[in-house]
C-alpha positions as CSV (number, residue, x, y, z in Angstrom):
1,X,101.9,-95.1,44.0
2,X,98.7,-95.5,42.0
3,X,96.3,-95.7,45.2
4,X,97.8,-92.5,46.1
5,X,97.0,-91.0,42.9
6,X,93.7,-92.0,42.9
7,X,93.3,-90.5,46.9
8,X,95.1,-87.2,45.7
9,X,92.7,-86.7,42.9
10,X,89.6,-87.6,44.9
11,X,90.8,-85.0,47.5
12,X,91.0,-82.7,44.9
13,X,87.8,-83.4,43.6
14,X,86.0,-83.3,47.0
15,X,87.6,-79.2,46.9
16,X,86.6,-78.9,44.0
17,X,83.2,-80.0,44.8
18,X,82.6,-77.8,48.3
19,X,84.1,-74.6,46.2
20,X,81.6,-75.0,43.7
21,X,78.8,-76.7,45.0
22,X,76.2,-73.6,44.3
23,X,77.2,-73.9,40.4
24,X,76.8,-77.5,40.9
25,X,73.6,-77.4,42.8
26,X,71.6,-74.8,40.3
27,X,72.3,-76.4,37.2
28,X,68.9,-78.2,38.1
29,X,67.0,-75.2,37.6
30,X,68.8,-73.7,34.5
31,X,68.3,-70.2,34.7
32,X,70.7,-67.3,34.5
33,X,73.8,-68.1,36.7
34,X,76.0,-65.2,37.0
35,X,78.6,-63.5,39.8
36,X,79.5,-60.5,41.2
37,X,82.9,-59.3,41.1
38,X,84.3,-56.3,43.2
39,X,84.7,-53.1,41.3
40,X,82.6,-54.9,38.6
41,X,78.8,-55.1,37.3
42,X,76.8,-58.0,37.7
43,X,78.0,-60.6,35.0
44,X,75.2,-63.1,34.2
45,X,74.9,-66.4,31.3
46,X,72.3,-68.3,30.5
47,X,73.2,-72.2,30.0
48,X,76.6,-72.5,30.9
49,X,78.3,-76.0,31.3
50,X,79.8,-76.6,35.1
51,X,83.0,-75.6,33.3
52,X,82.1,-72.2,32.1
53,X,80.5,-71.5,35.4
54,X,83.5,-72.6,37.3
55,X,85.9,-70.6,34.5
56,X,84.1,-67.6,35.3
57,X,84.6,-67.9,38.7
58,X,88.4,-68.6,38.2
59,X,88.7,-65.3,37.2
60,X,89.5,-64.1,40.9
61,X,87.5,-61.1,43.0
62,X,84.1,-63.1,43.1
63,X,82.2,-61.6,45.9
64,X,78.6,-63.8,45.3
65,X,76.6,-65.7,42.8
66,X,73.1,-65.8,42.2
67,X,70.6,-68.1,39.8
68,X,67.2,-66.8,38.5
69,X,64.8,-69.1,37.6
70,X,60.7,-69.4,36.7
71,X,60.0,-71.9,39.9
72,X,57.8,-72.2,42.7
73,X,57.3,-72.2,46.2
74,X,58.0,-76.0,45.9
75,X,61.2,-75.2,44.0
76,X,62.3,-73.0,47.4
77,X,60.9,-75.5,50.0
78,X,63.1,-78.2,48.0
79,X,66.3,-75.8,47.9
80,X,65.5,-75.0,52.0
81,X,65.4,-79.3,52.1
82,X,68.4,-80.2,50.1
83,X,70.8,-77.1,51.0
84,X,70.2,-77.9,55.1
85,X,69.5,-74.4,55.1
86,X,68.4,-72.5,58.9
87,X,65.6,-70.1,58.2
88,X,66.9,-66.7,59.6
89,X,64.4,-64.5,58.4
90,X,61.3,-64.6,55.8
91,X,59.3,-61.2,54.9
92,X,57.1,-60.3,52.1
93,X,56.9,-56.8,50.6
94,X,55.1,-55.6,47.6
95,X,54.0,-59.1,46.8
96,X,57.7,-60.6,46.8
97,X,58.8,-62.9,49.6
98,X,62.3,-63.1,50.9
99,X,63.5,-65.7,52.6
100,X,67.3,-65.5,54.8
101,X,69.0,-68.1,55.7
102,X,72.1,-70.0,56.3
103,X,73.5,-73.5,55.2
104,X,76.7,-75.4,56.7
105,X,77.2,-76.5,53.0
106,X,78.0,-73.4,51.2
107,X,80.7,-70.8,51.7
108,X,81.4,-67.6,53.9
109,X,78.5,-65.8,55.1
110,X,77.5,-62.4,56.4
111,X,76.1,-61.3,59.3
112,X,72.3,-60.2,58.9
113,X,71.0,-58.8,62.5
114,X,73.2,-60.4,64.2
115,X,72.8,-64.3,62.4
116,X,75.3,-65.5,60.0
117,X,73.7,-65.4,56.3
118,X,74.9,-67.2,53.1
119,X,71.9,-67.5,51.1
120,X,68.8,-65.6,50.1
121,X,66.3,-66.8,48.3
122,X,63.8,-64.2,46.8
123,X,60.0,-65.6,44.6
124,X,58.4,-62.4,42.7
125,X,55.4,-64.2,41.3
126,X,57.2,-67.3,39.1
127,X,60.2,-65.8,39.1
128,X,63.1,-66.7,41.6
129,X,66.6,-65.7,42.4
130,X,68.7,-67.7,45.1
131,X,72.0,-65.5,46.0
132,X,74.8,-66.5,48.0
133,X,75.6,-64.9,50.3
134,X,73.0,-62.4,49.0
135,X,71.2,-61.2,46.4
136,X,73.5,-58.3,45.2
137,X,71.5,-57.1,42.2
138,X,67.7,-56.9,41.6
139,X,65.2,-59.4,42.2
């Protein structure tokens, strides 16, 4: 009965793991963690613990989440690395790059021209926001 337990509860933490895995992933770069709701403005903290973060998202109609940071292009070639993430697209406008892109560890996606799309990652001089699946505020 025990091992089962323990097997139950580190199936449950796996979940728990792959649903929050962006919350989990950004609290490297501190920042401004905050999601998107439907019918609702952007709602963004600073500092939260994995619990707040994953509280908020509890809350139910969570259509994406986003991180801002001060970083670099190291920073995003290191995300690109550790997310597995296929670059779909990359431009640069009015000095800020954007880069589209998907990874088989995160959530849903969208479909960008035709490719499926669950991050972006946007650098405006030091300062970056990563979105998933996209950026649904300024950048």
């Amino acid at each position: 009965m025990r091992k089962l337990l323990i097997f139950v509860l580190l199936i449950l933490l796996l979940a728990a793991y792959r649903h929050n895995g962006f919350i989990i992933f950004t609290a490297k770069y501190g920042g401004a963690y905050g999601v998107y709701r439907e019918n609702e403005d952007f709602e963004a903290s600073c500092d939260l613990s994995f619990f707040e973060a994953v509280l908020k998202k509890t809350k139910g109609g969570v259509k994406g989440e986003s991180v801002r940071f001060m970083g670099s292009d190291q920073d995003i070639e290191d995300i690109i690395r550790q997310l597995n993430i296929k670059v779909v697209d990359k431009q640069t406008l009015a000095g800020v790059v954007t880069i589209y892109g998907y990874s088989p560890r995160l959530g849903d996606y969208v479909s960008v021209s035709g490719e499926k799309v669950n991050i972006q990652i946007a650098r405006r001089g030091a300062a970056v926001t990563v979105g998933v699946p996209l950026i649904m505020g300024s950048y």
